[in-house]
C-alpha positions in Angstrom: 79.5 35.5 157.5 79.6 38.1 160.1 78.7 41.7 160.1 82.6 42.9 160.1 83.3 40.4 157.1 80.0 41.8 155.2 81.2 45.4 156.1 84.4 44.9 154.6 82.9 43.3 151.7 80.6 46.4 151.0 83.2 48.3 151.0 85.5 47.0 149.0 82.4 46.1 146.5 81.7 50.3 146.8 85.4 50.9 146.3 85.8 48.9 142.9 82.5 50.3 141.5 83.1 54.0 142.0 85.7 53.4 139.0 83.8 50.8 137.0 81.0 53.4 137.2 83.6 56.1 135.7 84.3 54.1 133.2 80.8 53.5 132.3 79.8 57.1 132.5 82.9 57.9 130.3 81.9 55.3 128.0 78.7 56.8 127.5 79.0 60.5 127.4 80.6 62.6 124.9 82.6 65.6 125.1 82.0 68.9 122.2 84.5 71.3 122.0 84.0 74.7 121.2 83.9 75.2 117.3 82.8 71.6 117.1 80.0 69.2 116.5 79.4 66.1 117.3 77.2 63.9 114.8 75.8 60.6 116.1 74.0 58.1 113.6 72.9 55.0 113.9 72.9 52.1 110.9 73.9 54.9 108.9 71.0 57.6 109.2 71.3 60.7 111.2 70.1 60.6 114.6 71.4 63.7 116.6 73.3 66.6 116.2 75.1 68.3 119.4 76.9 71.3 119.0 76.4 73.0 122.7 80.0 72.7 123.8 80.1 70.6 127.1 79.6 66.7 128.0 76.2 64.7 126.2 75.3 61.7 127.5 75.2 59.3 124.0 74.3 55.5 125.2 74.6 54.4 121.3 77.7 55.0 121.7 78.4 51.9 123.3 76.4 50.3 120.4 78.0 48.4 116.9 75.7 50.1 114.8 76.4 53.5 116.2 79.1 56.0 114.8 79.9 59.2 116.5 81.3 62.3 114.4 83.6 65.2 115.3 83.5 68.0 112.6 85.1 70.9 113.4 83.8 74.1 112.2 86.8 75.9 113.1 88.6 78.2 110.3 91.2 75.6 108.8 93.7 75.8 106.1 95.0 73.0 103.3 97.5 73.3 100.4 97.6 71.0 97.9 100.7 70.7 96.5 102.3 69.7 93.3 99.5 70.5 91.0 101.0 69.4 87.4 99.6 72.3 84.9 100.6 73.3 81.0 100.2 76.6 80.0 98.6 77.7 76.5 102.0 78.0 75.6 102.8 74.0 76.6 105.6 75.0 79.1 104.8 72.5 81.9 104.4 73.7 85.6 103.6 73.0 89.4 101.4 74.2 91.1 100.5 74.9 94.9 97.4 76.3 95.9 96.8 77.4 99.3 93.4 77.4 100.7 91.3 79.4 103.9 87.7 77.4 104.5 85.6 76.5 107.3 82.9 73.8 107.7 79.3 76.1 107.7 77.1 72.5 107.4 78.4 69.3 109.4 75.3 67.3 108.1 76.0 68.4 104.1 80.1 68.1 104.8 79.6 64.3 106.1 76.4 62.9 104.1 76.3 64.5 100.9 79.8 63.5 99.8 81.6 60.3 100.9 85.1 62.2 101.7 84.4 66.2 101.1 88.4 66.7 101.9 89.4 64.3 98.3 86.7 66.0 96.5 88.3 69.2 97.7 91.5 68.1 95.8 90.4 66.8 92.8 88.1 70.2 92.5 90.9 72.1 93.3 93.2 70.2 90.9 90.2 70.4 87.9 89.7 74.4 88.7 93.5 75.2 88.6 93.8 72.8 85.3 91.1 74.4 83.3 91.8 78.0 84.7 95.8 78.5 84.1 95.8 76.0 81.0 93.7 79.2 79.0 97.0 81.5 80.1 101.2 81.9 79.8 103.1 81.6 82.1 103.9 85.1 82.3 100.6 86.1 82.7 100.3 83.2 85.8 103.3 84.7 87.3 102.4 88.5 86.8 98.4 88.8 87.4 97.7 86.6 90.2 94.8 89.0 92.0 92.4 88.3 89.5 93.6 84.7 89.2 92.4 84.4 92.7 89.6 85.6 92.2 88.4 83.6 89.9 89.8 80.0 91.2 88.0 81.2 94.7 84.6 81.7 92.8 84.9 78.9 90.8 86.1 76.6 93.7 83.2 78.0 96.0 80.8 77.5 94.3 81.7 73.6 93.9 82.3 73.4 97.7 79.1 75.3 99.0 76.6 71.8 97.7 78.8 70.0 100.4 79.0 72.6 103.5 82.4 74.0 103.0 82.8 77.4 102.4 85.9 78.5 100.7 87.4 81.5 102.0 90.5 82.4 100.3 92.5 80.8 97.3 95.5 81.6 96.3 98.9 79.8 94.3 101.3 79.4 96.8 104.1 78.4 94.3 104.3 78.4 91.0 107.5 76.8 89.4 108.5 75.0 86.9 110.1 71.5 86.4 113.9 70.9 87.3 114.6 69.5 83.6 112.5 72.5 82.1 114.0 75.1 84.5 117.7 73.9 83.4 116.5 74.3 79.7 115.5 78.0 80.1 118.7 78.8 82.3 120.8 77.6 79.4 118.2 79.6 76.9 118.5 82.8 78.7 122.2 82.3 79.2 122.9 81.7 74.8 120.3 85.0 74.4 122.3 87.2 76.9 125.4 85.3 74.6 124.1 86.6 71.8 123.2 89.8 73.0 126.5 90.6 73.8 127.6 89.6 70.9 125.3 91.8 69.0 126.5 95.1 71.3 130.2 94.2 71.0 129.3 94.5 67.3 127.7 97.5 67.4 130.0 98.9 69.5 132.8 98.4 66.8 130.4 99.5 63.8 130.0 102.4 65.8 133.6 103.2 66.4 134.4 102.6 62.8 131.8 105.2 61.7 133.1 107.6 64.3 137.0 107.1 62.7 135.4 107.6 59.1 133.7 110.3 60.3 137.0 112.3 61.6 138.8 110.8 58.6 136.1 112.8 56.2 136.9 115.6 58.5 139.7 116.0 58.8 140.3 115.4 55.4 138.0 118.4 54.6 139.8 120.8 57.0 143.3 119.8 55.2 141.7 120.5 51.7 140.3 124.0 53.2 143.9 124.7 54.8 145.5 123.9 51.4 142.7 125.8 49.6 143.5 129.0 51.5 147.4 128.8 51.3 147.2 130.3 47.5 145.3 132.9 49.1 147.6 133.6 52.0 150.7 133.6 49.5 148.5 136.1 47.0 147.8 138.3 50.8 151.8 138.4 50.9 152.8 139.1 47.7 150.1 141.9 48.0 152.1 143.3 51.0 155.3 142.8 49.1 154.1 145.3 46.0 153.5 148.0 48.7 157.2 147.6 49.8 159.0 147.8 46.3 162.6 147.5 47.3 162.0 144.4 49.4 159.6 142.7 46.5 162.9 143.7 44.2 164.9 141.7 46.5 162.6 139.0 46.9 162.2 138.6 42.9 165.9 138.9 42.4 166.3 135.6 45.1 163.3 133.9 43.5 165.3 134.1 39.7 168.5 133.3 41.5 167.2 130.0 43.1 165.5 129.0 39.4 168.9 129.1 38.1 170.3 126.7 40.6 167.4 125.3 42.4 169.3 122.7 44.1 171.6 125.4 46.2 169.8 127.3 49.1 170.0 131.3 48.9 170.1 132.9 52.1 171.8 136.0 53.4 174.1 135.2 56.3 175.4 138.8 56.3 178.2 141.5 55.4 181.6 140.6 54.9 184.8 141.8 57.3 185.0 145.7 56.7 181.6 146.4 55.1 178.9 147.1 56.7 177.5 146.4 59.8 174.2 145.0 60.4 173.1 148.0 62.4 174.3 150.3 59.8 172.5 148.0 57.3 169.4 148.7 59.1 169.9 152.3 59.4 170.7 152.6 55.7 167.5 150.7 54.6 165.3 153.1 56.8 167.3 156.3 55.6 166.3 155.1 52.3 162.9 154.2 53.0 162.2 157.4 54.4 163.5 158.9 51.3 161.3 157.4 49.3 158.3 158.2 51.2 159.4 162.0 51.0 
C-alpha cells in the first residue's frame, strides 16, 4: 500500500472516530441540571452523589450493575384525587387534596422508602381519612384554614423520615357522590315544599285573625254607635222642652202616628187661600218673640 492509499485510510479512520468517540464520551458523562441531582449506585449501594449543575464524567454508567438517578429538588406540586371519605355523620364524600413539597434529601427520598411518591398517597389518603372522618360535613366545608393546618402537620411530619418536605396542603374539592348529591337536591327541594306550605298557612291564619279582629271591632264600634243613639235622642228631646210650641207639635204627631202607625204624618203645607209659607214663618217668629217678652 502506498503512502496516498495509507493517507486516505488515516483519514477516513480519523473521520469515523471523531463521532464513535462522541458517542463514547456521551455514553459516559452525565448531564445535572440545575435543581437536580444525580445519584449513581452500584449493585445497589450508594456510590456518588453530584449535584454541581454541569457535565460528570460517570464510566459505571456504561456498567449492568450501575443505576444512575435524577431527583429533582425543584418545588413540585401533586393532587391526589378522588379520596373516598365519610363524615361523623356517614354522609359519604370525595375528596382532592392538593399538595406544595420539594425533595430536601435525594439519598433519604430514594433509599429509605421503595417508592416515596405511593407512600405519599396512601399517607395522604390515611391523614385525610382519620382527620375529616372526626367532623360533618359542614364543618369540612366551612373551616378549612385550620383543616389545613392540621393535614399539613400531620402529613409532614410522615414525609420528613423520607426527604420530602411538605409545604402546603390543602382540599382542593370537596363534593359529594352523584347518587348522594341527587338525594339531598330532592331533600332540600320537599323541605323548601314544606316550608312553603307552612308560610302559605300562616299567611291565611294570619289573615283570618286580622278579619276577626276587624269583625270584634267593628262590632264594638256598632254597639258604642247604638249605645249613644238613646243618648243623642235624650240630647234632642232636651232641646225640644226649651222650645215648647215645637215639642207640642212634635207630641201631638207622635200620638197621631200611635193611632194609625201604618200611615206616614208629614206636613206638605197650607191649603189654596190660607196661608203662605212665608207668612207661616213670620207668624211663628211673631209668636215666638211674644213669648220671650
Amino acid at each position: 500500500m502506498n503512502d496516498d492509499a495509507q493517507l486516505v485510510l488515516g483519514v477516513l479512520i480519523g473521520l469515523l472516530s471523531i463521532p464513535l468517540a462522541a458517542c463514547v464520551a456521551r455514553a459516559l458523562h452525565v448531564s445535572v441540571q440545575e435543581g437536580e441531582t444525580l445519584l449513581v449506585s452500584r449493585f445497589g449501594r450508594l456510590t456518588n452523589v453530584l449535584t454541581r449543575p454541569g457535565w460528570h464524567w460517570v464510566p459505571d454508567r456504561l456498567l449492568p450493575w450501575a443505576q444512575v438517578d435524577h431527583v429533582s429538588t425543584r418545588r413540585d406540586h401533586r393532587i391526589i384525587r378522588d379520596i373516598v371519605v365519610n363524615d361523623a355523620g356517614g354522609t359519604t364524600v370525595m375528596v382532592d387534596v392538593f399538595l406544595e413539597l420539594r425533595v430536601t434529601d435525594p439519598v433519604k427520598a430514594k433509599f429509605s422508602v421503595a417508592d416515596w411518591e405511593r407512600a405519599l398517597t396512601n399517607v395522604v389518603t390515611h391523614d385525610v381519612i382519620s382527620i375529616l372522618g372526626t367532623m360533618d360535613l359542614k364543618d369540612i366545608v366551612a373551616d378549612r384554614t385550620e383543616l389545613h393546618g392540621q393535614l399539613e402537620r400531620d402529613i409532614a411530619e410522615e414525609t420528613a423520615r423520607w426527604g420530602v418536605r411538605i409545604e402546603r396542603v390543602l382540599l382542593h374539592d370537596v363534593r359529594l357522590l352523584p347518587e348522594l348529591s341527587e338525594q339531598m337536591l330532592r331533600s332540600v327541594a320537599a323541605k323548601l315544599e314544606r316550608w312553603k306550605a307552612d308560610v302559605d298557612e300562616e299567611g291565611r291564619q294570619r289573615v283570618a285573625m286580622i278579619e276577626a279582629e276587624t269583625t270584634a271591632e267593628v262590632a264594638s264600634l256598632l254597639a258604642e254607635a247604638k249605645a249613644q243613639h238613646p243618648l243623642a235622642v235624650g240630647r234632642a228631646y232636651a232641646a225640644l222642652r226649651r222650645t215648647p210650641h215645637i215639642r207640642a207639635a212634635f207630641d201631638e204627631l207622635y200620638e197621631l202616628s200611635l193611632l194609625h202607625p201604618q200611615r206616614t204624618i208629614a206636613f206638605a203645607g197650607f191649603a189654596d187661600g190660607e196661608l203662605r209659607a212665608v207668612d207661616a214663618a213670620m207668624l211663628a217668629i211673631e209668636e215666638e218673640g211674644r213669648a220671650q217678652h
